[in-house]
N, C-alpha and C positions, 0 to 999 in steps of 0.2 A: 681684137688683138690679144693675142697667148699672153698668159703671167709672165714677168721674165724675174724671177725673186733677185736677182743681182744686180736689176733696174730700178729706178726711180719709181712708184708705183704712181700712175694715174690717179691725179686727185677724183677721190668718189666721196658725196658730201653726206653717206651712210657709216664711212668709216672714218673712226677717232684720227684726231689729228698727229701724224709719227713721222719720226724722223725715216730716212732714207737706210734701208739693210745695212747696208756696208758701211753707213756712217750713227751707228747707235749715239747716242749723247753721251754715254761715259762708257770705258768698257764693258760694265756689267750689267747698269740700270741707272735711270735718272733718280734723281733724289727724292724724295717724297717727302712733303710735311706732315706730319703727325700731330694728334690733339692728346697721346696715350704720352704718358714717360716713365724712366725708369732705370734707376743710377745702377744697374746691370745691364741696360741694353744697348749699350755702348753708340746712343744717339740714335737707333731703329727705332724705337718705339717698342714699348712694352707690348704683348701680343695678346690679343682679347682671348675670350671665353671660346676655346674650341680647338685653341694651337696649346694650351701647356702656359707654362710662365716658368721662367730664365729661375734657373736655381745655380748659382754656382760654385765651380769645384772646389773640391779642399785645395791647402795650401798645399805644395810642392814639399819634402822633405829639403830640412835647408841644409843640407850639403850640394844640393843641386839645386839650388835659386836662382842663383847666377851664371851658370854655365851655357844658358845659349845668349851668344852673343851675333847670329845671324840673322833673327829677326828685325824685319826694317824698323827702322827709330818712331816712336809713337805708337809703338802696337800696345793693347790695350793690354794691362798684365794677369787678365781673365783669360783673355788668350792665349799667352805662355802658360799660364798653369794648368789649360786643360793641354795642352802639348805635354808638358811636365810631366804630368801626370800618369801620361797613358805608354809615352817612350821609357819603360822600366827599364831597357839594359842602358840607356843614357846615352844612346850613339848619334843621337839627334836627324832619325827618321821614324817612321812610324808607317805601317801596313797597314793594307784597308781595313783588318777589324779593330785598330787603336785607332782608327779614323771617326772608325763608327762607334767609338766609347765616347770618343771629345766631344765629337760633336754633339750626341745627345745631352750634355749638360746644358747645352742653350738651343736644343731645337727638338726635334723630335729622332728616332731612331730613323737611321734611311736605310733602305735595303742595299744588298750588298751589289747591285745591280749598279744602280744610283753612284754610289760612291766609285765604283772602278771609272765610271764616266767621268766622274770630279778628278779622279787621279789620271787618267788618261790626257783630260786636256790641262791641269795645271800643271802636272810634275814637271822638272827637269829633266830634259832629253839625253842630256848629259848625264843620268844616274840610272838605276835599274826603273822598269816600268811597272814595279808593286810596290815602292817607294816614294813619300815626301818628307820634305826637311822642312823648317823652319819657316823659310819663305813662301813655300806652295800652302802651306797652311793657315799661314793669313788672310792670304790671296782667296783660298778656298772661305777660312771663316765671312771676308771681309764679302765675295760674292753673294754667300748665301744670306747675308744679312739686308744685301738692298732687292733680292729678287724674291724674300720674303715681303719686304715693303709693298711691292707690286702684287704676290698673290693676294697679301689684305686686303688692297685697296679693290681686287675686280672681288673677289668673295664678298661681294654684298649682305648676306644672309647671315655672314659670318658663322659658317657649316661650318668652317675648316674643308672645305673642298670648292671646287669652280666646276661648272659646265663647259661644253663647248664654245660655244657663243664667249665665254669671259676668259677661256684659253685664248681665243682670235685675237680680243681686245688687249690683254695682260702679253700677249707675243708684240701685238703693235704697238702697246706702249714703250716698251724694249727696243724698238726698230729693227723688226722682223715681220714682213710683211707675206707672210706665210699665206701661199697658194690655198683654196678651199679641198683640192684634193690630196695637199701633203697634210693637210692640218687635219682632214678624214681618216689618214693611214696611221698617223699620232693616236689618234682617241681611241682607233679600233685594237690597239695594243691592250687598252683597258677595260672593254668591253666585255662584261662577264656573263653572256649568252640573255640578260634579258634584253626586252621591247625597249626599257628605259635610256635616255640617255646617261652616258658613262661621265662620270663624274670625278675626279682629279684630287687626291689629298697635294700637301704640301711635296710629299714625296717624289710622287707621279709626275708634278709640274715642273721640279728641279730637272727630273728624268727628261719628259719634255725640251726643257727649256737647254740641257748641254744637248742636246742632239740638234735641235735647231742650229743655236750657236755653233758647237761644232762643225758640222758641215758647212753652213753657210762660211765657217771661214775659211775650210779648206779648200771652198768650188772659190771664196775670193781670189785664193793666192794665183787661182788660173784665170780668172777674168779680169785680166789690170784694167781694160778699160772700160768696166760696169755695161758691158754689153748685154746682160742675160745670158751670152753661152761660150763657152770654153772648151776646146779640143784635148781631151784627154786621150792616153792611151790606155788601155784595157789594163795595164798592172796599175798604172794612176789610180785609175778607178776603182780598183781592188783595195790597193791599198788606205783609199781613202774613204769604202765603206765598210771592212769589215771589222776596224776596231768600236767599230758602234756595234756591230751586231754580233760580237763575240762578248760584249760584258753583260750578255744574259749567263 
């Protein structure tokens, strides 16, 4: 019987136990316990020997402390400040390369690849498509903070990278039960002409992991009743793959 990635997948008692595609456990990632801490890491867990360690931004200039007041209630005020920080004209958006300054105060530099993907699928549709404000940016911090959880946990070696084999697993722990031949065309993106297998920074995996997500949700919005296949028409289709493959 063919994969059907927007079906229930065949219990195989080879593969980790995951929730259903279409029904992830929380939108982004299930929650992970940690044994690491760290009164910067705003409850992820501090990040061992190989990812860097949470240094955070300077304070805001205080005539602009308080002026965003669109940020959802509880956001962590590390958060705001690398936002702060980085929107110098103070209009309360910010462009993918002020995306890519924040966020490096608690992760690592993502390429600019990476991040259009992050803006693609959190911005406001309602706003320009090189823009996020306030809300997409927490949404963004707040994702990258639990699918960080997940690369730790399958990084065993703690490289700071995953194999293939631990891309499968850290996709299915997500509930993503990624076909062996999409999850081939995934890796081969990375694959820098040797014999070895290709290997995944944190970066890569993010990259990874909105394309999966991505698409998986936009083949949902046409599969209501989790059949595995959906009748698109050819601009559908167009339109629904080549904002992935234009933020090279």
């Amino acid at each position: 019987m063919p994969n059907k990635p927007s079906a229930r997948p065949a219990p195989d008692p080879n593969d980790p136990r995951v929730g259903h595609p279409y029904q992830p456990p929380s939108p982004y990632a299930p929650p992970i316990a940690h044994t690491h801490s760290h009164s910067g890491s705003f409850g992820w867990g501090s990040p061992p020997q190989g990812y860097g360690y949470y240094q955070p931004p300077p304070p805001p200039p205080p005539e602009t402390a308080n002026v965003y007041s669109s940020f959802p209630a509880g956001t962590h005020p590390d958060v705001i400040r690398s936002f702060q920080m980085v929107d110098r004209n103070q209009n309360g958006y910010i462009e993918e390369k002020e995306l890519q300054e924040a966020l490096a105060w608690n992760y690592q530099s993502f390429s600019l690849r990476t991040l259009r993907l992050l803006i693609f699928l959190f911005r406001d549709p309602r706003e320009s498509s090189s823009i996020i404000g306030p809300k997409e940016f927490e949404a963004i911090w707040r994702c990258l903070g639990q699918w960080r959880a997940i690369f730790e946990r399958f990084d065993r070696d703690r490289s700071g990278k995953i194999d293939p084999m631990e891309l499968r697993d850290a996709l299915h722990s997500l509930g993503y039960a990624v076909p062996p031949s999409v999850l081939q065309v995934l890796i081969s993106r990375y694959d820098n002409g040797s014999r070895l297998p290709a290997e995944l920074s944190f970066d890569s995996f993010i990259e990874c992991g909105m394309i999966v997500k991505g698409l998986t949700e936009k083949f949902k919005e046409k599969d209501k009743h989790y059949t595995g296949s959906a009748m698109l028409t050819y601009e559908t289709f167009m339109c629904m793959i080549i904002p992935f493959l234009v933020a090279d």
